[in-house]
C-alpha positions in Angstrom: 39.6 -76.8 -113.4 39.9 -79.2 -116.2 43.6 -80.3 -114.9 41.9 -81.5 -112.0 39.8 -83.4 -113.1 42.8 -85.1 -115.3 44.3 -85.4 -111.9 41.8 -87.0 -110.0 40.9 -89.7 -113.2 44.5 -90.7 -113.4 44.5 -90.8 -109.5 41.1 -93.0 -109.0 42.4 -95.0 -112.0 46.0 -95.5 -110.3 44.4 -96.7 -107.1 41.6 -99.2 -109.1 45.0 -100.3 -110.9 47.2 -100.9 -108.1 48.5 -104.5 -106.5 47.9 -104.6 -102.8 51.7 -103.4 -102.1 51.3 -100.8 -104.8 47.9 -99.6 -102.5 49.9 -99.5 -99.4 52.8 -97.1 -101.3 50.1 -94.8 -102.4 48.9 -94.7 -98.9 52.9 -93.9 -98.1 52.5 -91.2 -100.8 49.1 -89.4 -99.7 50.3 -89.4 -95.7 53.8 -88.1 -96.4 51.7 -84.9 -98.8 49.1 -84.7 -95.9 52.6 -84.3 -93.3 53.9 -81.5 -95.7 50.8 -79.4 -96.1 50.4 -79.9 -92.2 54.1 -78.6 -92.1 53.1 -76.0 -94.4 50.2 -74.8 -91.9 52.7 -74.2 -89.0 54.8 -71.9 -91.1 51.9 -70.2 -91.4 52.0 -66.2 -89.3 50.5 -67.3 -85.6 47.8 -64.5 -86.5 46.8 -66.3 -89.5 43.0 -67.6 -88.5 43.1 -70.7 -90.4 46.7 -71.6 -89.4 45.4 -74.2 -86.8 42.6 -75.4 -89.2 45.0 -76.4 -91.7 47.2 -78.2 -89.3 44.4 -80.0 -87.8 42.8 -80.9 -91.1 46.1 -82.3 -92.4 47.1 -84.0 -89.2 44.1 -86.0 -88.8 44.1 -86.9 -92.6 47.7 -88.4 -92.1 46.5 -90.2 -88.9 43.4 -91.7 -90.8 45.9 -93.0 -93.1 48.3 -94.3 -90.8 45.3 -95.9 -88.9 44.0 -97.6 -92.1 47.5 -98.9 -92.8 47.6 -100.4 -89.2 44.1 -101.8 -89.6 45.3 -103.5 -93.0 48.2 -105.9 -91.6 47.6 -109.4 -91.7 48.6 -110.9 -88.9 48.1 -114.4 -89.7 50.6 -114.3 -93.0 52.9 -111.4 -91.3 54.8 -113.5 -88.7 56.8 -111.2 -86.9 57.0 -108.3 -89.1 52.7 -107.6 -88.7 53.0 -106.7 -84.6 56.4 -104.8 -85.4 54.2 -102.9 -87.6 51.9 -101.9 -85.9 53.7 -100.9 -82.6 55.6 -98.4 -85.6 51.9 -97.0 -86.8 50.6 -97.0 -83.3 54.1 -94.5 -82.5 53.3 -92.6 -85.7 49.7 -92.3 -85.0 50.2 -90.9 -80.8 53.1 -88.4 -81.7 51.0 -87.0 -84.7 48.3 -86.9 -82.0 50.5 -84.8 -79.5 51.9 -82.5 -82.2 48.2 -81.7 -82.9 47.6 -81.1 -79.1 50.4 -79.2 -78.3 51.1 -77.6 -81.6 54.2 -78.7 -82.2 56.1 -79.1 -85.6 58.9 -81.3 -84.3 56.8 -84.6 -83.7 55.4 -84.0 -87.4 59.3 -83.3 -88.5 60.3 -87.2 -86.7 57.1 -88.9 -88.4 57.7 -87.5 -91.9 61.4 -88.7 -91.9 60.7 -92.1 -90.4 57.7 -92.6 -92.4 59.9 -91.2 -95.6 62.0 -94.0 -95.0 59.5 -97.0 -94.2 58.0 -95.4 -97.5 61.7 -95.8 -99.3 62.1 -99.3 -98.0 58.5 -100.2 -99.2 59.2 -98.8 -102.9 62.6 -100.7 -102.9 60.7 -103.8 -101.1 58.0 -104.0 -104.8 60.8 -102.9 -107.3 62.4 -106.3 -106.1 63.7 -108.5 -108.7 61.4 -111.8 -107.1 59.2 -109.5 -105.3 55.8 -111.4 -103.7 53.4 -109.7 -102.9 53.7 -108.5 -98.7 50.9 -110.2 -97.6 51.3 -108.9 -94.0 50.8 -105.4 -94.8 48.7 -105.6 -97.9 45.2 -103.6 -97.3 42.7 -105.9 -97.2 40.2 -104.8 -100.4 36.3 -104.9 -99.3 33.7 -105.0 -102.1 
């Protein structure tokens, strides 16, 4: 009990902490976890009550995520790379929708490798030796 309260103090401190690109990483971080506990609901037996609860739960939490990252670009500063973006969340979004539908794993599978990657390249992006801050995809912070 009291390591989870550690956890979620370093956790709210991390994200009060964080650059705008650091923000959106985070967001990388908690919809890749909400993918794998969504995986971790499908291997769950098909007699298992709560099997589609946890996948649904999990699913929507990565789409809410994915949703907030599309709602963040800025498409005034982003140039070409905002609309790209969002076409890639919009993809990410519908095929975690029909995996919830239809109750497949495989659409989960695509999204957590392609957003895995986007989520490498992003990491690699802010560990950049002159790295300015992305100001395309940089959640926009409201007070």
């Amino acid at each position: 009990m009291v390591a989870s309260a550690y956890a979620r103090v370093y956790r709210n401190n991390a994200v009060l902490t964080a650059t705008p690109g650091q923000l959106v990483l985070l967001l990388f971080d908690s919809a890749l976890a909400s993918l794998a506990a969504a995986k971790e609901g499908f291997a769950r037996a098909p007699t298992d009550l709560r099997r589609y609860e946890v996948i649904n739960h999990h699913l929507r939490k990565a789409q809410r995520i994915i949703s907030e990252l599309r709602h963040s670009l800025d498409f005034e500063k982003g140039g070409d790379f905002a609309p790209l973006m969002q076409r890639l969340y919009e993809y990410y979004h519908r095929r975690l929708f029909e995996a919830n539908v239809q109750k497949r794993v495989e659409p989960v599978i695509e999204i957590e490798r392609l957003l895995g990657e986007l989520r490498d390249a992003w990491a690699e992006m802010l560990r950049g030796p002159q790295c300015p801050e992305p100001a395309a995809a940089a959640p926009v912070l409201q007070h």
